[in-house]
C-alpha positions in Angstrom: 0.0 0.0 0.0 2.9 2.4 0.8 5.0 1.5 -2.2 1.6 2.6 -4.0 1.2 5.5 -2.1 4.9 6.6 -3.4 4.6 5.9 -6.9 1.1 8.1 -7.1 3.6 10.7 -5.2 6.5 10.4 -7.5 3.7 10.3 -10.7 2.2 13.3 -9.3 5.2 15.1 -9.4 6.7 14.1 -12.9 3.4 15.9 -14.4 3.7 19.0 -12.0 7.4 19.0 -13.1 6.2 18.5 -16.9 3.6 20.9 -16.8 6.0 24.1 -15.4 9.0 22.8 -17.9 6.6 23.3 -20.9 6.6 26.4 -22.2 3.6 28.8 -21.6 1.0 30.1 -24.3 1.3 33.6 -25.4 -1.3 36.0 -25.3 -0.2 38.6 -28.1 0.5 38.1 -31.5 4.1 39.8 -31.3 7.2 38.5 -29.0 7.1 40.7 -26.1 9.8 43.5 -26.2 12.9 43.2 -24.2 13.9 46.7 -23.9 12.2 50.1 -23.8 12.2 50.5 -27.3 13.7 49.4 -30.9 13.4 51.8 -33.7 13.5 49.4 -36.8 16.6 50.3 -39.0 14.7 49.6 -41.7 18.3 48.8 -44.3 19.1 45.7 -42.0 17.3 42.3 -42.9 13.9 41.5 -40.6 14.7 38.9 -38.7 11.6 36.4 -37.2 10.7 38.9 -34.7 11.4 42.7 -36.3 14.1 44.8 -37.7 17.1 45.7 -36.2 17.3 48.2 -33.5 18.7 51.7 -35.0 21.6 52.9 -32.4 19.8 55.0 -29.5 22.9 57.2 -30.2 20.9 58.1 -33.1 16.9 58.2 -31.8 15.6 61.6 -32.1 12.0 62.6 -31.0 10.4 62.5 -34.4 11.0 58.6 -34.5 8.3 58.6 -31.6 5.9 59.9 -33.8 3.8 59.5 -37.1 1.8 61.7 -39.2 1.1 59.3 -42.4 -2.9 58.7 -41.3 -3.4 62.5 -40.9 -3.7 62.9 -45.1 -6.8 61.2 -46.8 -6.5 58.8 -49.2 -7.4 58.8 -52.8 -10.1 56.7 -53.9 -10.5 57.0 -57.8 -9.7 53.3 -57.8 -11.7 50.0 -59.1 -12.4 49.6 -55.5 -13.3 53.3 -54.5 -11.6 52.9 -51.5 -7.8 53.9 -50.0 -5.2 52.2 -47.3 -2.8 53.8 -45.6 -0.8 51.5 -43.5 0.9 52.7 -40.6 2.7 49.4 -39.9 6.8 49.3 -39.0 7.8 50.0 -42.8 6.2 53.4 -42.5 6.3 53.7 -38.7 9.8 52.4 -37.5 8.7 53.5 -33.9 6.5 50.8 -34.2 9.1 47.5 -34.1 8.8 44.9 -31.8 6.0 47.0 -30.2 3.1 44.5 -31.3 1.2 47.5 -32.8 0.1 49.1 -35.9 -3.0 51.4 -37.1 -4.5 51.9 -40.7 -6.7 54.4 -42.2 -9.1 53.8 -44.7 -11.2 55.9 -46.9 -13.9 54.7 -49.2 -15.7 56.4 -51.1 -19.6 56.5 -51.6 -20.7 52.7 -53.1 -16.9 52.0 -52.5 -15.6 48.8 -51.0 -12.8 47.5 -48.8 -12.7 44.4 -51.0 -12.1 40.5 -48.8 -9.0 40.4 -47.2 -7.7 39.1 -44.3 -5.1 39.7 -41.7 -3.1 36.3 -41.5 -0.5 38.0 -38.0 -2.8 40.1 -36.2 -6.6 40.5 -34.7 -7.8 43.6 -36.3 -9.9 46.2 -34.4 -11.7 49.7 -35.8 -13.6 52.8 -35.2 -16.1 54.4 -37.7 -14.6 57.9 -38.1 -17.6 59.2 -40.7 -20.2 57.8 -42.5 -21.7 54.4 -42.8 -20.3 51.1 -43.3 -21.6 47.5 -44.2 -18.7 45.6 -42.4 -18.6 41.9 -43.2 -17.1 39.1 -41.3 -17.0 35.3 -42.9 -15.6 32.5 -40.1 -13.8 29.2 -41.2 -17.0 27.4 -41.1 -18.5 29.7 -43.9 -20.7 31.3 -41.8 -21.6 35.1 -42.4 -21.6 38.1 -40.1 -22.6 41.7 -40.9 -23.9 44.6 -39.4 -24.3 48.7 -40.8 -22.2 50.9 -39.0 -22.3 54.4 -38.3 -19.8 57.1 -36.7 -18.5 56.1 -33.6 -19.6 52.4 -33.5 -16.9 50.3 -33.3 -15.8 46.5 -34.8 -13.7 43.8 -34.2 -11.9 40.9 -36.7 -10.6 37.7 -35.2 -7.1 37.1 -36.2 -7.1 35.5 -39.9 -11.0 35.7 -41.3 -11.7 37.3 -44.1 -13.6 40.2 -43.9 -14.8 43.3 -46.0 -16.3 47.4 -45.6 -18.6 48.3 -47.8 -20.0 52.3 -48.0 -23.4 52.3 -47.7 -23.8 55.6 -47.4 -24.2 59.3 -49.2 -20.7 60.3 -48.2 -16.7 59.4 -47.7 -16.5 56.6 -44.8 -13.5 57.0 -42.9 -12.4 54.3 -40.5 -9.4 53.5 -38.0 -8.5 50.5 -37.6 -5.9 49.0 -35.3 -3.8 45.8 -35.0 -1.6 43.2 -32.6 0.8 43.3 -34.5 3.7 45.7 -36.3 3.3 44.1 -39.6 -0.5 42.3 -39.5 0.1 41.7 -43.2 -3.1 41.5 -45.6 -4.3 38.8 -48.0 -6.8 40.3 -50.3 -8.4 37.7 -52.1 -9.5 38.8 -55.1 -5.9 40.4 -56.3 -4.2 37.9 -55.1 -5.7 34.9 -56.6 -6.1 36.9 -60.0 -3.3 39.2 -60.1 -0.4 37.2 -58.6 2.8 36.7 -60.3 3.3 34.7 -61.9 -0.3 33.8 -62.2 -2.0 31.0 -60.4 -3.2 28.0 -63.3 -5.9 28.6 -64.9 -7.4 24.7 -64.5 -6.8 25.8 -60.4 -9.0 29.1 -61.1 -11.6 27.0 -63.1 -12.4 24.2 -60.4 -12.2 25.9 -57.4 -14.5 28.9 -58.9 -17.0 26.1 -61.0 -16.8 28.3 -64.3 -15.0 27.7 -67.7 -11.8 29.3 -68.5 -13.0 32.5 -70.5 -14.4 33.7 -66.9 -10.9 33.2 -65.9 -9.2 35.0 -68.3 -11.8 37.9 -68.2 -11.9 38.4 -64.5 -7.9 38.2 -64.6 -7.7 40.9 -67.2 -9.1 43.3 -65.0 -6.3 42.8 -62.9 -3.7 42.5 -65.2 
């Protein structure tokens, strides 16, 4: 009974030991920083988690500090609509931070076409006007609502998603991200407009139409 006793003991503590040797789930998208800050020198090569650090010998105030989503973007696009990324390529501040913000302007009827974040959870603020914002899971299931100014939305990490303007005038939205470089998958240019271009036999079965659909639809995004 007491050699018994032991063994549950000793098995009891191999797991415990197990348990605190393996390491721990992270909550953010982004490695935590190790230091107060790492302006990305943005010649050196990215590394798995940023650039570089640029000497602190040669931060200055202004690399604190970003003024790229103050001017609005131009929509006369096929989309109607505008990105300005304010991720570590035009923010160095940003590096290793876990952070990023984007503004986007679309224009009346414009859209924010199906993309998707594939690094970070994506959140946003309706700045003016209104918004259809779409949300489609992994299991194909659709959510939407209409948004106007000051409602807010949120975009699990990796599902694709869309803004449409529904409205009479210019829809401006923030949005915000976990990560200094989310990244963005937009689905439409990317399976028509890669290059070199995706096979047309893939593009035929996976869409269920014959090949001059193809060809048409990539033309557009030649």
């Amino acid at each position: 009974m007491a050699s018994t006793v032991i063994q549950s003991t000793q098995f009891s503590i191999l797991i415990l030991t197990l348990v605190l040797l393996l390491p721990s789930p992270s909550l953010s998208s982004d490695p935590d920083p190790l230091q107060d800050f790492c302006i990305a020198d943005l010649q050196g090569s990215i590394s798995v988690n940023g650039f570089p650090c640029k000497p602190a010998s040669n931060v200055t105030s202004e690399d604190f500090f970003f003024d790229g989503l103050a001017r609005e973007g131009n929509t006369n696009n096929s989309f109607g609509s505008n990105v300005i990324q304010g991720n570590v390529l035009a923010f160095p501040g940003l590096n290793t931070l876990g952070i990023s913000m984007n503004r986007v302007d679309i224009a009346p009827g414009g859209l924010n076409p199906p993309h998707s974040h594939p690094r970070a959870t994506e959140s946003g603020i309706l700045i003016q006007g209104q918004l259809l914002v779409g949300i489609i899971t992994t299991s194909g299931v659709f959510y939407a609502k209409n948004l106007t100014a000051g409602q807010m939305f949120v975009i699990p990490r990796g599902l694709v998603h869309f803004q449409l303007n529904v409205g009479n005038e210019k829809a401006l939205i923030y949005t915000a991200f976990n990560s200094h470089m989310p990244g963005a998958v937009i689905v439409s240019v990317n399976l028509f407009g890669s290059r070199p271009s995706v096979p047309n036999d893939v593009l035929t079965k996976a869409f269920l139409v014959n090949e001059s659909v193809i060809d048409q639809i990539k033309s557009k995004f030649g």
